[in-house]
C-alpha positions as CSV (number, residue, x, y, z in Angstrom):
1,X,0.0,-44.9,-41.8
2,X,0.6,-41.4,-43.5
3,X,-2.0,-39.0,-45.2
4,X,-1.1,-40.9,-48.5
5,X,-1.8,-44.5,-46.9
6,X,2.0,-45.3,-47.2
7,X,3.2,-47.7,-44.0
8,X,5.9,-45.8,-41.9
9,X,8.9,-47.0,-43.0
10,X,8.1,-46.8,-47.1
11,X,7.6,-43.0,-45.6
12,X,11.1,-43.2,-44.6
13,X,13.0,-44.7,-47.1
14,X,11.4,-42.4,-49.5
15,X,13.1,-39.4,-47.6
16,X,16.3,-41.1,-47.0
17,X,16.2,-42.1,-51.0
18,X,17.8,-39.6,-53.2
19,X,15.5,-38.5,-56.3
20,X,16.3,-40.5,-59.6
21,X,18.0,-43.4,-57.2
22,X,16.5,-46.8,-57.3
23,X,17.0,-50.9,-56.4
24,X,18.4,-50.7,-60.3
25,X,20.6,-47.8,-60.2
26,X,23.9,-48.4,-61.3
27,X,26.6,-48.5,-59.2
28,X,29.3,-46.8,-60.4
29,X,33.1,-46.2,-58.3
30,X,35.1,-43.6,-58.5
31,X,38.5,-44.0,-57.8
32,X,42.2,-42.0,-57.5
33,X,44.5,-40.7,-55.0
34,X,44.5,-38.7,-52.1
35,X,46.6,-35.8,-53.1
36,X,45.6,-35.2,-56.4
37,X,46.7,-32.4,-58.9
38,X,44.0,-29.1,-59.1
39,X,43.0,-30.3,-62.3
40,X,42.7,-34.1,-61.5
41,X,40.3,-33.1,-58.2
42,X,37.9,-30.7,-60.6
43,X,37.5,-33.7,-62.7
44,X,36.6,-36.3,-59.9
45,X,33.8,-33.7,-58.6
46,X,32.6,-33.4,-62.5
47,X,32.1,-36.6,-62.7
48,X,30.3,-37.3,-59.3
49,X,27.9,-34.4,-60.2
50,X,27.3,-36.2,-63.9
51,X,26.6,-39.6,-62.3
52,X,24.1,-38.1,-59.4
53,X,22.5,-36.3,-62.6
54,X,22.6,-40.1,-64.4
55,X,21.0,-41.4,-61.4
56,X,24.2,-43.4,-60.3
57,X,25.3,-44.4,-57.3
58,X,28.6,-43.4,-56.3
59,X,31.2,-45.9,-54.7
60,X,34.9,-45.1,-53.7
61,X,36.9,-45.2,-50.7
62,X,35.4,-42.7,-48.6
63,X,38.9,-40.3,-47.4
64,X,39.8,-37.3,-49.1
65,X,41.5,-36.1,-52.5
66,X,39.5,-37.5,-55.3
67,X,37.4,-39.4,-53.6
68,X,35.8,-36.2,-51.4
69,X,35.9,-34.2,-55.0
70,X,33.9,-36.9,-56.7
71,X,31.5,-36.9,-53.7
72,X,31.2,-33.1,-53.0
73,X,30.1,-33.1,-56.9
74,X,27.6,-36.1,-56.2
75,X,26.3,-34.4,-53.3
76,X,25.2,-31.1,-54.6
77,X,23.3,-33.0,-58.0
78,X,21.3,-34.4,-55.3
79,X,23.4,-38.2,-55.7
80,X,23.3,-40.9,-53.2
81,X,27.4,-41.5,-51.9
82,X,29.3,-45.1,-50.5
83,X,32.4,-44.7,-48.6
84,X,34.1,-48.0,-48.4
85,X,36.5,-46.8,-45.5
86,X,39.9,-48.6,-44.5
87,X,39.5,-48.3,-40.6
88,X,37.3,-48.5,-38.2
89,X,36.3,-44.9,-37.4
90,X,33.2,-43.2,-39.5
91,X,35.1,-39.7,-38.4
92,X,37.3,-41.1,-41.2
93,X,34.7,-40.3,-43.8
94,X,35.0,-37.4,-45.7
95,X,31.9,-35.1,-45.1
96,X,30.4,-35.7,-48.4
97,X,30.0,-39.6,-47.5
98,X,25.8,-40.8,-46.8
99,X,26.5,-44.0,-46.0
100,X,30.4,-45.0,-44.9
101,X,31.1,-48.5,-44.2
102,X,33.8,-49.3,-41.6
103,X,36.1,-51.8,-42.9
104,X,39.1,-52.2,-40.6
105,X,41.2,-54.0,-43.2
106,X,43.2,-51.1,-44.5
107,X,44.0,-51.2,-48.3
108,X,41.7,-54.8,-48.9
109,X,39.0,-52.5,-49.1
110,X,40.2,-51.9,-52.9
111,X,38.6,-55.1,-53.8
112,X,35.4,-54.4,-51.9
113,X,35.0,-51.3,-54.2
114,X,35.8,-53.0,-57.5
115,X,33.7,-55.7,-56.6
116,X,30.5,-53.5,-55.6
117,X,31.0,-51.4,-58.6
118,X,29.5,-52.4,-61.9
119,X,31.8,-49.7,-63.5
120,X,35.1,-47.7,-62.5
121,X,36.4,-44.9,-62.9
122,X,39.9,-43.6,-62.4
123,X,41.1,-40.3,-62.2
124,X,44.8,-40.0,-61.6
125,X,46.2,-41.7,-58.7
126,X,49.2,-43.5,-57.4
127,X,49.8,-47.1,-56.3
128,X,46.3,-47.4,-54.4
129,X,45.1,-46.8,-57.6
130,X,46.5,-49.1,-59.5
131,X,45.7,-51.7,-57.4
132,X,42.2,-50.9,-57.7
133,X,42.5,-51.0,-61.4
134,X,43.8,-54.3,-61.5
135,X,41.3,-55.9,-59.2
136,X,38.3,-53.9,-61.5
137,X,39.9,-55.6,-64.6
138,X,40.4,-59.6,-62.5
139,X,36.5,-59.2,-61.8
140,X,35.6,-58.2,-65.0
141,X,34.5,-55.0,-63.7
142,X,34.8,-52.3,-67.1
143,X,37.3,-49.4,-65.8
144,X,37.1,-46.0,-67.9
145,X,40.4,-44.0,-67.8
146,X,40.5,-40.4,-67.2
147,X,44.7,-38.5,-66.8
148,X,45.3,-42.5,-64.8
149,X,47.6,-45.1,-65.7
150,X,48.0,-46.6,-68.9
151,X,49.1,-51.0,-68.4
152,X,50.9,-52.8,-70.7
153,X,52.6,-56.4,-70.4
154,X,55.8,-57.1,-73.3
155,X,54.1,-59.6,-75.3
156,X,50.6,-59.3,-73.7
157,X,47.6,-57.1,-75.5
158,X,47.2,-53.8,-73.3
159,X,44.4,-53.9,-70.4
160,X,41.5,-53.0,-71.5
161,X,40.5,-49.7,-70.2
162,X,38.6,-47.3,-72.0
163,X,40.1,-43.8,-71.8
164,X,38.1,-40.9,-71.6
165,X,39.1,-36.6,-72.3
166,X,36.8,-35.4,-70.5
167,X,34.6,-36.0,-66.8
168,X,31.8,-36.2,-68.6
169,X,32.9,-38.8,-71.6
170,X,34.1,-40.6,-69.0
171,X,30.7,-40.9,-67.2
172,X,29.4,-41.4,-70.5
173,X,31.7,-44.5,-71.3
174,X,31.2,-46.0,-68.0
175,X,27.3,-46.0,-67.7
176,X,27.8,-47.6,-71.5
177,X,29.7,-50.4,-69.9
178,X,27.5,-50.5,-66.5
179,X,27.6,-54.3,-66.3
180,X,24.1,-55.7,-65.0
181,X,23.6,-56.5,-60.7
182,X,25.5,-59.5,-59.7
């Protein structure tokens, strides 16, 4: 027991427990690509900080480009960070990454993010991206768009992402649309 009359291990996950983060925190990915423009990769780390300061979670794919800049902006707000990695190494984790979970099914991870995530948001990105986007959007999962792709079918009603200006609309929109825990 502690001085406080707390068990050990309540002790422990206090410290290992980010402050504002909690069983109902919402989870909320980032997503976007690994080489992204200057502008694109001050956005991503704008928006981690805002979601740390929101009490989010933070989910994306763990490696570099937007995905460190999201975290790095997490990190210093005092957020808690979820690398879903493709591989099987944790040295793939960008440094920014609490907890990184080894995958070792390349790309599939996409879906493990969007399915995690109660919201997502993409910033930029390339095909990886995309993909992401379109598994958010099969699972229902509400994606908020910030300088990404824009999907359109002939004859079909545009997806429905929300677009966002700025990191912190964006953050904004998607904590609006937080879906409750599966």
């Amino acid at each position: 027991m502690t001085p406080t009359g707390q068990n050990d291990s309540e002790a422990v996950v206090r410290r290992l427990k980010p402050p504002g983060v909690s069983g109902t925190s919402p989870i909320v990915a980032v997503i976007g690509g690994s080489a992204p423009a200057p502008e694109e990769a001050a956005a991503a780390e704008a928006v981690g900080r805002a979601l740390a300061e929101a009490g989010a979670i933070l989910i994306c794919g763990g490696r570099g480009g937007v995905m460190e800049a999201a975290c790095r902006g997490a990190k210093a707000a005092g957020g808690l960070t979820i690398g879903i990695l493709p591989g099987t190494r944790r040295s793939e984790a960008n440094p920014y990454v609490d907890i990184p979970i080894l995958t070792g099914i390349g790309e599939a991870r996409n879906a493990i993010i969007t399915r995690t995530a109660q919201a997502v948001i993409a910033i930029g990105g390339s095909y990886g991206t995309l993909s992401e986007i379109s598994f958010a959007l099969a699972f229902g999962v509400p994606v908020v768009g910030l300088r990404t792709w824009e999907m359109r079918r002939e004859g079909h009603p545009p997806a429905s992402i929300v677009y966002a200006a700025t990191p912190e609309e964006a953050v904004a929109r998607a904590l609006g649309l937080v879906s409750k825990p599966r």
